[in-house]
C-alpha positions as CSV (number, residue, x, y, z in Angstrom):
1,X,123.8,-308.6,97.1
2,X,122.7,-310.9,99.7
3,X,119.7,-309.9,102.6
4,X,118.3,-312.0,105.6
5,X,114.7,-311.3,105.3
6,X,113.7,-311.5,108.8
7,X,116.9,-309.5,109.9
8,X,116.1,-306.7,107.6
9,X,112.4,-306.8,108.4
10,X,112.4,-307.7,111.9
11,X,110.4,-310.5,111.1
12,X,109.6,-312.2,114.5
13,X,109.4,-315.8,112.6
14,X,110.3,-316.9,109.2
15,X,108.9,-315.0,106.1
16,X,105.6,-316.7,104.8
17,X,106.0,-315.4,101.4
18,X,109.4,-314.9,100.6
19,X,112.6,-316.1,100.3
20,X,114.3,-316.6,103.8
21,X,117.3,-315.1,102.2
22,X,117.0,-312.2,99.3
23,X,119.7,-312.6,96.3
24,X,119.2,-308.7,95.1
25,X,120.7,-307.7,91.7
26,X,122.1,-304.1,92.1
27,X,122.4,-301.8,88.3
28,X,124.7,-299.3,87.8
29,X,122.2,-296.8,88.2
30,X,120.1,-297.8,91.6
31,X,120.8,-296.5,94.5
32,X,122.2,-299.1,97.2
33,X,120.5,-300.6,99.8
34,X,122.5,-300.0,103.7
35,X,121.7,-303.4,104.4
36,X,124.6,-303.4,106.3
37,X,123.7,-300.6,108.6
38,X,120.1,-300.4,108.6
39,X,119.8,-297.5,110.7
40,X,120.6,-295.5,107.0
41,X,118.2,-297.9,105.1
42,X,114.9,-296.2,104.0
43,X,112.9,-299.5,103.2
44,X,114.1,-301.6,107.1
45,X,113.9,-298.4,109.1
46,X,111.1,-296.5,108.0
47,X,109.1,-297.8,105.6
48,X,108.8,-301.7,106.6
49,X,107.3,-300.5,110.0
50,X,104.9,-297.9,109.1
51,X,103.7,-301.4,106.7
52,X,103.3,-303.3,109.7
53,X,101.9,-300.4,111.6
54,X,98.8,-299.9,108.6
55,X,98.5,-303.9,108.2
56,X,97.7,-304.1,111.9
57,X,95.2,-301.3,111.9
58,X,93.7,-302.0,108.2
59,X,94.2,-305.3,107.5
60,X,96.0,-306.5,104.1
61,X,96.3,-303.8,101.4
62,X,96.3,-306.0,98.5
63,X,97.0,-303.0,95.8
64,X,100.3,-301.7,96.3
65,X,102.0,-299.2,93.9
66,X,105.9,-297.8,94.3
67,X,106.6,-294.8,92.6
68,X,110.9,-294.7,92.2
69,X,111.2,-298.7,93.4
70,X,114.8,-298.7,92.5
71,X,116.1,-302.7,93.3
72,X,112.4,-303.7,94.4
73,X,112.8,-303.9,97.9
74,X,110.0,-302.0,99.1
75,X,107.7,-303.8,97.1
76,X,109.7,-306.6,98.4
77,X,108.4,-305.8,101.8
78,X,104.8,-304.8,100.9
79,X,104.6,-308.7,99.4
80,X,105.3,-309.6,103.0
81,X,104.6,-307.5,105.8
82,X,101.1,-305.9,103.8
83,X,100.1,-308.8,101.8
84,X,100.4,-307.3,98.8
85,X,99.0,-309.4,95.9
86,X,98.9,-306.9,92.7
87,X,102.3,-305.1,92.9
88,X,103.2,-301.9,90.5
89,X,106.7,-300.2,89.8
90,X,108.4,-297.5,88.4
91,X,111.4,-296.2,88.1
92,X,113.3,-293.7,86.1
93,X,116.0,-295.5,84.1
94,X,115.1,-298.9,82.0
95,X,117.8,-301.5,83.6
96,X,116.6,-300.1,87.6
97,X,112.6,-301.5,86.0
98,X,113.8,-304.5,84.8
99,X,115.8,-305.5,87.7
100,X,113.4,-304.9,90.5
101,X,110.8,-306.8,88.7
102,X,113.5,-309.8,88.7
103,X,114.3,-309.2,92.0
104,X,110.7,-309.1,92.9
105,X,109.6,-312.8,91.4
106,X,113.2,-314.2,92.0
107,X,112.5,-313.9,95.7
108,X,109.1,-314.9,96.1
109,X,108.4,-318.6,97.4
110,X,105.3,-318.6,95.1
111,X,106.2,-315.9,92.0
112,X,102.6,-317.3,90.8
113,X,100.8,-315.2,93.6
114,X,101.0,-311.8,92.8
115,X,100.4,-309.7,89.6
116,X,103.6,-307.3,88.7
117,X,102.7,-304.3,86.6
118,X,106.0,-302.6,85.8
119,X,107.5,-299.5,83.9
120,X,110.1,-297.0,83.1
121,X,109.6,-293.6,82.7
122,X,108.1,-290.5,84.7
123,X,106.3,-291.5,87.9
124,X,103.0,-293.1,87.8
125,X,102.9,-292.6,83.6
126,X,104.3,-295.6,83.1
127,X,101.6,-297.4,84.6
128,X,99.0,-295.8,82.2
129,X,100.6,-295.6,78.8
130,X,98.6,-293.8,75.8
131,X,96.0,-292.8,77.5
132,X,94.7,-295.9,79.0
133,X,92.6,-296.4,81.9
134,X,94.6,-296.1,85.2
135,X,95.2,-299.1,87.7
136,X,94.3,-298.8,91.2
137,X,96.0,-299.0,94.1
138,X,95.2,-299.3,97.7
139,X,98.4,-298.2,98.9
140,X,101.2,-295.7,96.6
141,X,104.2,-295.7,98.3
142,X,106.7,-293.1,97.2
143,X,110.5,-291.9,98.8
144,X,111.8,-290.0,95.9
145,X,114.5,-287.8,95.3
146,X,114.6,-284.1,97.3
147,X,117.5,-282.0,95.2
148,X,117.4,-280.4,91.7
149,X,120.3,-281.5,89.5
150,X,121.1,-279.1,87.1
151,X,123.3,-281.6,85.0
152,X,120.8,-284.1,83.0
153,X,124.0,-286.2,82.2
154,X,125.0,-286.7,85.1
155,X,121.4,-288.0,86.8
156,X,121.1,-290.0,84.0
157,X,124.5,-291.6,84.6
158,X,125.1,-291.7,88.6
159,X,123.4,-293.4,91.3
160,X,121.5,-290.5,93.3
161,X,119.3,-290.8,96.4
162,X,118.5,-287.2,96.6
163,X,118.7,-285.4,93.3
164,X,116.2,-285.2,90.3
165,X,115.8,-282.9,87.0
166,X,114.3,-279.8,87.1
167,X,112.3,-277.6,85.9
168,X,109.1,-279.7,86.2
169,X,106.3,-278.4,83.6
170,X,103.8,-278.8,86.5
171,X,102.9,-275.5,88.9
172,X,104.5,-276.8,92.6
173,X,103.1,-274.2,95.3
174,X,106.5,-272.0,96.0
175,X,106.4,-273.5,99.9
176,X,107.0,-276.8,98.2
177,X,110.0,-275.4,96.0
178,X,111.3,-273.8,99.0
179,X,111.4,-276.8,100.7
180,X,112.8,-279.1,98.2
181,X,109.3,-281.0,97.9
182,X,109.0,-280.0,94.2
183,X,108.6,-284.0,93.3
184,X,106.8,-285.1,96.3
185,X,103.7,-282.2,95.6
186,X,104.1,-283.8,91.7
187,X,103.2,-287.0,92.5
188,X,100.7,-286.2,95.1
189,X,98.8,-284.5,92.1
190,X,99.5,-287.3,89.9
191,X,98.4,-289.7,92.1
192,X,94.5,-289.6,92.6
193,X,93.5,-291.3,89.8
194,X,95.3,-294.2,90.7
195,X,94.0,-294.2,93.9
196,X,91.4,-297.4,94.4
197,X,88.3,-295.7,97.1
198,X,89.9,-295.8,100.4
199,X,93.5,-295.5,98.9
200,X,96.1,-293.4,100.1
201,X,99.4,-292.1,99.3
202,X,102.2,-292.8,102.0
203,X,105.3,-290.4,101.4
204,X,108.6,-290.7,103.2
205,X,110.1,-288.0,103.3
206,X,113.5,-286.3,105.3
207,X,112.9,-284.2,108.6
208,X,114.9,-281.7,107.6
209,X,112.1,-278.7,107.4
210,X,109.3,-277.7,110.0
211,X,106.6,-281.0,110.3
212,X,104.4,-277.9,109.6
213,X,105.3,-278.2,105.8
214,X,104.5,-281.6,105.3
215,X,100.8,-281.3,106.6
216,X,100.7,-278.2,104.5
217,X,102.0,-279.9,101.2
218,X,98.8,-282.8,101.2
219,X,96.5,-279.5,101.6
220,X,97.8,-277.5,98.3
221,X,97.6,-280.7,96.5
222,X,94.1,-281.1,97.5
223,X,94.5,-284.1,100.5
224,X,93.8,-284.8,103.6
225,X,97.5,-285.7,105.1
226,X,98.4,-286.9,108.5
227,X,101.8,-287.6,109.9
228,X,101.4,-291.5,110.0
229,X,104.6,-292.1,112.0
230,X,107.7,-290.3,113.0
231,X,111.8,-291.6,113.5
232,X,114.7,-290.6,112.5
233,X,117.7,-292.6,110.5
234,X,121.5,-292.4,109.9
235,X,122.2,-289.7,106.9
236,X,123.5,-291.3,104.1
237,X,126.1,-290.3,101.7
238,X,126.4,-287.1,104.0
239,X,128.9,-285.4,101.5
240,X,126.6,-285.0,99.5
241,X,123.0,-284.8,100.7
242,X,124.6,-282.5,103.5
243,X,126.6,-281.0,101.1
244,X,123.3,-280.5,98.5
245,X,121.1,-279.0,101.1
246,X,124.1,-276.3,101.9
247,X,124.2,-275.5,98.3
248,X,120.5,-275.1,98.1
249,X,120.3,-273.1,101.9
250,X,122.6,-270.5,100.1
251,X,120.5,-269.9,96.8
252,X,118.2,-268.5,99.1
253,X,115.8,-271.9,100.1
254,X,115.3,-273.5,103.5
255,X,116.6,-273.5,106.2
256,X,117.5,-276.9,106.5
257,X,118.3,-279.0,109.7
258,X,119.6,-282.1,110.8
259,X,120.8,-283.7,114.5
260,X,123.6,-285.3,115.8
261,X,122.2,-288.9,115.7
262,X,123.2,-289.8,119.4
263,X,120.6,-287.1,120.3
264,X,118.2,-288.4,117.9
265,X,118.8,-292.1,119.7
266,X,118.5,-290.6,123.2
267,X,115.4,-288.2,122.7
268,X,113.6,-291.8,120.4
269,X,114.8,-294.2,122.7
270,X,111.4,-294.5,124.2
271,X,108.7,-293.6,121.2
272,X,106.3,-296.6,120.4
273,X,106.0,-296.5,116.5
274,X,102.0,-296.5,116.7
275,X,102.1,-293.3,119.3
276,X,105.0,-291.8,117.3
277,X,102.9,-289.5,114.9
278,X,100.6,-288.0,117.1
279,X,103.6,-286.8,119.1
280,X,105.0,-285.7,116.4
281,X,104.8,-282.3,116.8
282,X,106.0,-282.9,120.5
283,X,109.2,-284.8,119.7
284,X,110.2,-281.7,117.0
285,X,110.0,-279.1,119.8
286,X,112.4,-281.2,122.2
287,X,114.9,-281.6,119.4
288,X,114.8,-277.9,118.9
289,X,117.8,-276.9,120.7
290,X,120.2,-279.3,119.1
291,X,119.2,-278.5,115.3
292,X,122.3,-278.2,112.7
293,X,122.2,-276.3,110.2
294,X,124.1,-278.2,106.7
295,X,127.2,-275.9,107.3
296,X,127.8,-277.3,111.3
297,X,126.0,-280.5,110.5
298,X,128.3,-281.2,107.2
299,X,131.8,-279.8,109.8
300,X,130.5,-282.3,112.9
301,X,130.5,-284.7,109.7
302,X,133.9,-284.3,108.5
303,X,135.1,-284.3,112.2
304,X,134.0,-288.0,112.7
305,X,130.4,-287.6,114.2
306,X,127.6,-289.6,112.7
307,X,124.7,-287.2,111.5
308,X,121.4,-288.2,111.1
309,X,117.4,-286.7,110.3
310,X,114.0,-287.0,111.1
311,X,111.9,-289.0,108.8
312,X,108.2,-288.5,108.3
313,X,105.7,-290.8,106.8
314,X,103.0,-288.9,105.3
315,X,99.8,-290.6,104.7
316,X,97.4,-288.9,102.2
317,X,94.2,-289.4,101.3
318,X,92.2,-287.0,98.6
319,X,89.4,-285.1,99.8
């Protein structure tokens, strides 16, 4: 797979650090990039800017950590739009590892100028194997999976973008479990130690419960959390992440919500990304009215409509 950096980062000029064009190897189990509609990708639409948004208000954040890298991307764009100079990643499955750290110093002008600590296994554990001393990080950046998979086959064997293993051994406040945020409470918990003084976590996560949540989830796990910005993307693989949050609406957890994306283009048309979180709160009560609920979101769907969801990005820092 082939990328044009500064199209897929809205670069205004050239990259400085790396390759003008990105030759990303994809394994059978990471989850594709939409590089070519990047109004579904996580890493161009949502997480590239809110980088640009804390470089220009923090300066460089030379520590950055991704917790579920998948092909590397995101780190990718922390190399270039944070300034990232000590990179770690993780990822679930072996191959996913050991491709994003090829990605990462295959498409680098100078692979010389960062550090890469990578590993496999169960978020931030890999990073600290046996026992040792954590590494720091200025920045963790995690967008992990939302919904439980029963089957441990087949998330071992299948690409998923929303789905992970449960039970976790860890106590998740109900609220979180209610609102499929199970993994996202986890590895707020699991995070502080690698947090470098200053650090904070930034978690992107789907609008598709109350902002209120969100803001509640950094206090149970002991942070401080602040809706850093707030857009909204195209809903990938809607069959099933639509059809996933139905499932999970009917056991009894949610509600769940998502838009027709027109309305999400018309009501965002004119939100400035640094203004975006602080009206946060504002935006959600204008989309109010036009809310779908999985079952009408998943028909509209199948009838041809493009569906798309809000998308937070929680900063969190311990308190």
């Amino acid at each position: 797979m082939q990328i044009d950096t500064a199209r897929y980062l809205k670069l205004d000029a050239a990259p400085a650090r790396l390759k003008e064009t990105l030759d990303i190897r994809v394994t059978e189990h990471a989850f594709l990039p939409s590089v070519d509609d990047i109004l579904g990708d996580w890493v161009a639409t949502i997480a590239a800017p809110a980088f640009k948004l804390i470089r220009r208000q923090q300066g460089p954040q030379a520590r950055f950590c991704s917790i579920g890298t998948g092909v590397g991307l995101d780190a990718l764009a922390a190399i270039e739009t944070l300034g990232a100079t000590r990179i770690g990643i993780t990822d679930v499955h072996e191959d996913v590892v050991a491709a994003a750290a090829s990605n990462i110093r295959d498409n680098l002008k100078d692979p010389d100028g960062i550090v890469l600590e990578a590993g496999h296994g169960d978020l931030l554990e890999p990073l600290a194997p046996n026992g040792a001393p954590p590494p720091r990080y200025d920045l963790i950046y995690e967008n992990l999976p939302n919904i439980p998979v029963a089957d441990a086959e087949e998330a071992a064997s299948a690409r998923k973008s929303a789905g992970h293993i449960p039970p976790r051994k860890e106590n998740v406040p109900p609220l979180m479990r209610r609102n499929l945020l199970a993994l996202h409470a986890i590895a707020l918990q699991k995070a502080k130690p690698f947090l470098a003084p200053g650090g904070a976590v930034l978690s992107l996560l789907g609008g598709r419960v109350p902002l209120d949540v969100f803001r509640e989830m950094g206090r149970l796990t002991g942070y401080r959390a602040e809706i850093f910005t707030y857009g909204w993307k195209i809903q990938t693989d809607p069959e099933e992440i639509i059809g996933g949050h139905l499932k999970q609406q009917r056991e009894g957890f949610g509600p769940y919500h998502f838009y027709r994306a027109s309305r999400l283009a018309e009501v965002f048309a004119n939100v400035g990304l640094e203004d975006s979180g602080a009206n946060a709160h504002i935006i959600e009560r204008q989309l109010a009215p036009d809310e779908l609920d999985p079952q009408a979101a998943l028909a509209a769907w199948r009838r041809g409509e493009a569906i798309g969801h809000t998308v937070v990005a929680l900063r969190s820092r311990p308190l």
